[in-house]
N, C-alpha and C positions, 0 to 999 in steps of 0.2 A: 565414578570418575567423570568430569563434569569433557565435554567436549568444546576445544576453542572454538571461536565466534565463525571463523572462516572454516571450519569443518563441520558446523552443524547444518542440517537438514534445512533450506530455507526456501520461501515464496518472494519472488521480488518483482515489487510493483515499476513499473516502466511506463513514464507519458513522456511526452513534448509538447510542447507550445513553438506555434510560427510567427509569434508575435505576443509581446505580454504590455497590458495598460496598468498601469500603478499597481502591479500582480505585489504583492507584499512576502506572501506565504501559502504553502501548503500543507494540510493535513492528509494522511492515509488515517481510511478506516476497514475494520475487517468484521465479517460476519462468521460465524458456520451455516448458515443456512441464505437462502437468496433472498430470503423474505426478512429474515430477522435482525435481530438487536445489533446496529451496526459499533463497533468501539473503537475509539479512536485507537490510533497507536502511535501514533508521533507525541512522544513529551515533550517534546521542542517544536513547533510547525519548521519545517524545511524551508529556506528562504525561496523567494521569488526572483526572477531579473527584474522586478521594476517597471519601467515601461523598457519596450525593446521592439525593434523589428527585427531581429536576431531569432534565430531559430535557439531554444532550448532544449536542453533534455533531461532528464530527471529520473530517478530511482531510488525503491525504498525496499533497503533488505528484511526481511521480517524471518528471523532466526526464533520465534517462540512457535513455531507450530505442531501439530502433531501430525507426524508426515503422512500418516495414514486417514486422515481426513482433508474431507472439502472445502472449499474457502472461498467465500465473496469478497471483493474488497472493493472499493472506490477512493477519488481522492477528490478533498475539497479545495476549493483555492480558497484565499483570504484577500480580498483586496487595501490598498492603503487606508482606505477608509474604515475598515473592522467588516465588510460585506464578507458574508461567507454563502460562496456557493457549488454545487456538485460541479463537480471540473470534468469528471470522467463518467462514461455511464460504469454499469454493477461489472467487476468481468468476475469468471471463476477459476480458482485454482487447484488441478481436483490431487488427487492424492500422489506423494511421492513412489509412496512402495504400497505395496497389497499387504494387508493388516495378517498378523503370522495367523498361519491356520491352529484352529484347537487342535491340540494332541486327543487321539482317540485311545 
């Protein structure tokens, strides 16, 4: 029985910007490990405001995890000009629920 979008188990990524320069887009990416293979996860980059002196805010729901594991993610921006760079440092997301115990 598949569970809908707004009732699964989810990690959600949260920035802001105080000001954005020809900001274009954002990518989120996610690890399981802090060191390792980071993958992106946006199939579409998230738009940007552009240039702005407007404060933004920004979120990305990420409904694919398995609750009972750890998660690094970061986000990159994209600038107008195709510059991609780490926007956010590593943060961690650690487990929803404690992994069921083995039956003995």
């Amino acid at each position: 029985s598949a569970v809908p979008a707004d009732q699964r188990v989810a990690n959600t990524a949260r920035w802001s910007t105080a000001s954005e320069q020809d900001s274009f887009a954002f990518d989120v990416f996610r690890s399981d490990s802090e060191k390792g293979e980071f993958v992106k996860l946006t199939a579409t980059p998230i738009p940007g405001a552009g240039t702005s002196d407007e404060t933004h805010k920004y979120e990305y729901r990420d409904d694919t995890i398995d609750p009972c594991k750890d998660y690094w993610y970061y986000v990159e921006s994209i600038s107008t000009s195709g510059e991609h760079e780490k926007f956010t440092p590593t943060f961690h997301a650690p487990p929803k629920r404690r992994a069921p115990e083995a039956a003995h």
